[in-house]
N, C-alpha and C positions, 0 to 999 in steps of 0.2 A: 504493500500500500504506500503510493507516495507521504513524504513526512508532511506536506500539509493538507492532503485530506482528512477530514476530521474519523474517525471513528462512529460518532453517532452525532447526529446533527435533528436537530427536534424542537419541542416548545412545551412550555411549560405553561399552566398558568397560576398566576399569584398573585395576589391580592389586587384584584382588578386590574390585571394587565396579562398580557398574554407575551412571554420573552422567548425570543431564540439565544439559542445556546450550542456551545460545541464543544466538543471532548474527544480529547488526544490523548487516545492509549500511548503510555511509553512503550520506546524500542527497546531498552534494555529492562533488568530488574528495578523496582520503583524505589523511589527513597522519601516517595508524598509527593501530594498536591499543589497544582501551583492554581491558585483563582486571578485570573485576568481582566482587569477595567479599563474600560478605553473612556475617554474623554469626550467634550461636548464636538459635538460634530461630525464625531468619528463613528468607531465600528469595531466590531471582531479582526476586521481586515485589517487592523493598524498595527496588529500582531503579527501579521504574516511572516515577517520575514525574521523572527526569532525563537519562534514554534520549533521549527526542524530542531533544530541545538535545543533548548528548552525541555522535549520532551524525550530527549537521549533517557533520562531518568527521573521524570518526572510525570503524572498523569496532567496535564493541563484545561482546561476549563475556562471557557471564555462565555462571553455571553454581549448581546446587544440591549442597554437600558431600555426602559421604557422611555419612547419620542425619539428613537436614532435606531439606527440599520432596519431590520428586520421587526423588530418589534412591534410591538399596538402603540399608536400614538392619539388616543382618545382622551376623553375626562375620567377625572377620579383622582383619587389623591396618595398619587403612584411617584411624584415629580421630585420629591422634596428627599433631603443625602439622607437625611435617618429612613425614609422611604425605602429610598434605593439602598441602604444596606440594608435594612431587612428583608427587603425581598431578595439581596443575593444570598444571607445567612437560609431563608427558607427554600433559596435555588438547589444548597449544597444539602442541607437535608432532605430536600426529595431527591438528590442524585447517591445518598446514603453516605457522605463525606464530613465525616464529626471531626475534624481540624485540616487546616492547610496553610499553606503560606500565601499571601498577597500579593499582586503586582498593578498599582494604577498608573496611569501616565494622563496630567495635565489634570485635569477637573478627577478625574477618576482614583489620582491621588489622598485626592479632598476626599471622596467616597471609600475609598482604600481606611484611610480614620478613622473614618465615622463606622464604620467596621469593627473596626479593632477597637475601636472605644465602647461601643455597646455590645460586643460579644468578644470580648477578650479571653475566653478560656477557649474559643476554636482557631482564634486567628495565631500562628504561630511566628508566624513574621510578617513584616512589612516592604516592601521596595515601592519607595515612591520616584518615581521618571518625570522629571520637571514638572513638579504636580506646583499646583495652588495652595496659599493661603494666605489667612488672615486677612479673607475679601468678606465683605457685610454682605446682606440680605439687598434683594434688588430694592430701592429706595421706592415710597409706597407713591408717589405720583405715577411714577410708570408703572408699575401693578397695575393701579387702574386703570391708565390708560391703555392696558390689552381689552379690558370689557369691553370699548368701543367698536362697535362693528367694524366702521371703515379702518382702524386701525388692521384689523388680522386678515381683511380683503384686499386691501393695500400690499401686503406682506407678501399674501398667497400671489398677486397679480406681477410683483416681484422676481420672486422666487421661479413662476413658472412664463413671462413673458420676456424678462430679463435676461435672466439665465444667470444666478450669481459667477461673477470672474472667481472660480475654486485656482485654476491655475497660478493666478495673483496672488491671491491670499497664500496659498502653498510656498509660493516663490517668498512670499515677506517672513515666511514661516521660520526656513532653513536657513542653516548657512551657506550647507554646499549644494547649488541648484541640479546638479548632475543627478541628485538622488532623485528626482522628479520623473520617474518612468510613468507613460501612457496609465499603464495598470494601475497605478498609485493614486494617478490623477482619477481616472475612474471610481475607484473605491470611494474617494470622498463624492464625488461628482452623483453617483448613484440610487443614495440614499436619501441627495437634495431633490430628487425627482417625484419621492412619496408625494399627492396630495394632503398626507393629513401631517406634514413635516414643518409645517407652521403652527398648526395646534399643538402638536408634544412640545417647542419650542415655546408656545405662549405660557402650557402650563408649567412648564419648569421657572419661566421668570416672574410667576404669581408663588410657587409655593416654592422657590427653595430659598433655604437659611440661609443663615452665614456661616464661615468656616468656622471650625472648633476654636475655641478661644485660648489663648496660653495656658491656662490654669487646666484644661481639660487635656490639651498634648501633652501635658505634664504628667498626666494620670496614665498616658500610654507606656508599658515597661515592655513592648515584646521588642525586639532586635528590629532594628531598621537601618534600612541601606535607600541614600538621598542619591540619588544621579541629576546633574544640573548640565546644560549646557553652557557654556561660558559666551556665547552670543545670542541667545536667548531674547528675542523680541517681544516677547506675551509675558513671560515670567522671569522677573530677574534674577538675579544670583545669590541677590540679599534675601528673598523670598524664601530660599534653599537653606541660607546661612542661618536664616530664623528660626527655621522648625528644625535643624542640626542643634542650633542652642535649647528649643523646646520639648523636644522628644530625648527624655535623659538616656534611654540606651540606644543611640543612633551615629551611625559616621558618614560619613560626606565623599561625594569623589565627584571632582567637574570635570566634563570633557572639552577639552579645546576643541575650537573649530565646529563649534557644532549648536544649531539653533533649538527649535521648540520641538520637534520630530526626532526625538533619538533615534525611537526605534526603525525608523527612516532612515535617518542620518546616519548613525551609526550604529548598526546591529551589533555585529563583532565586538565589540566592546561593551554595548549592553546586556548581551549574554554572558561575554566572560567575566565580569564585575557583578553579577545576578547569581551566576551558580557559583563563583568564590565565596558569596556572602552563605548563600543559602548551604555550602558545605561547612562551614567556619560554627553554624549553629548545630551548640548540643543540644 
């Protein structure tokens, strides 16, 4: 079986939302779970190209939020990070996986915590990929101005007359544009095509929080591994530096050369800094 066809690819549903999911048998003997988040905009697909290495020894398990890739992007109160971890803690107990390790990248980071903050006896580690924080709650003017009809017609009329420039945004992304393959472009390009890819987007900027606040990384003790890019145009370095200072069992590693897309940018080094860490744990 090639190493990135999944195993088992399916849907689950939970708490009023209906999630795809996929799951990579390891190639060799297992040594645990690795649970995979992807960030706003993205996908399962944003994994691709570290799966193969990844699952050498490890069963892997990725999934599509509710409002991105594959998933249901309707109403209901699915949108919000304590949302989204609990519906991934209930993803892994119906796939019968009572601990594993974590991997978010970029927003999914911020999820990846909120994780391990509210079910700290299954989360075994952490690896945050130029994740976020210490961003507030969307400020309540614009909350309500999604209620406005013209406002999410406007959006939708956007989205599907426009055609957002994904190319552009991808290019402001990186630092090295050459990682910008046709395939890549697509993946993101895709899942902007859903019509109801404006409503999972409106609910999420009505119901989600703000990042966990110092006092509460504080309270996270499982082993964590920070990977930053050191040109990083969405999330700066200081960003990285912060929750290294606020997550007391955590270490740090920047990559030069390298913008908001690791796993894009640089795989090979986000593998090999991922399974050093995750070997290093007793």
């Amino acid at each position: 079986m090639p190493k990135r066809v999944p195993n088992r690819a399916s849907y689950l549903h939970i708490h009023e939302a209906s999630i795809y999911y996929e799951w990579f048998k390891s190639t060799k003997p297992k040594k645990g779970t690795l649970l995979l988040i992807h960030g706003i905009f993205a996908s399962v697909t944003s994994f691709y190209r570290v799966i193969p290495s990844l699952r050498e020894e490890y069963d892997i398990i990725c999934c599509d939020l509710p409002g991105f890739g594959r998933s249901s992007k309707g109403n209901g109160s699915v949108y919000s990070f304590s949302a989204y971890a609990d519906q991934l803690g209930e993803l892994m107990s119906q796939l019968h996986v009572d601990s594993f390790h974590v991997i978010g990248h970029s927003m999914g980071g911020q999820i990846a915590l909120y994780l391990a903050y509210r079910q700290p006896d299954r989360v075994i580690s952490i690896s945050l990929l130029a994740s976020s924080g210490y961003l507030k709650s969307v400020k309540k003017p614009f909350q309500v101005a999604t209620y406005f009809p013209l406002i999410e017609r406007s959006l939708n009329w956007v989205m599907h007359h426009r055609k957002p420039q994904v190319r552009l945004f991808l290019q402001d992304a990186v630092y090295n544009k050459r990682c910008l393959t046709a395939d890549m472009i697509a993946n993101y390009e895709g899942p902007l095509s859903d019509p109801l890819f404006i409503n999972g987007l409106i609910q999420l900027t009505r119901q989600r929080e703000g990042d966990l606040s110092q006092a509460q990384l504080q309270q996270i003790h499982q082993p964590v591994l920070i990977l930053s890019g050191v040109e990083d145009p969405l999330i700066s370095i200081e960003t990285s530096y912060a929750l290294h200072r606020d997550l007391p069992n955590s270490r740090i590693h920047v990559i030069k050369q390298c913008g908001h897309l690791l796993l894009e940018e640089k795989p090979k080094q986000v593998q090999k800094r991922v399974k050093h860490f995750l070997l290093s744990i007793v």
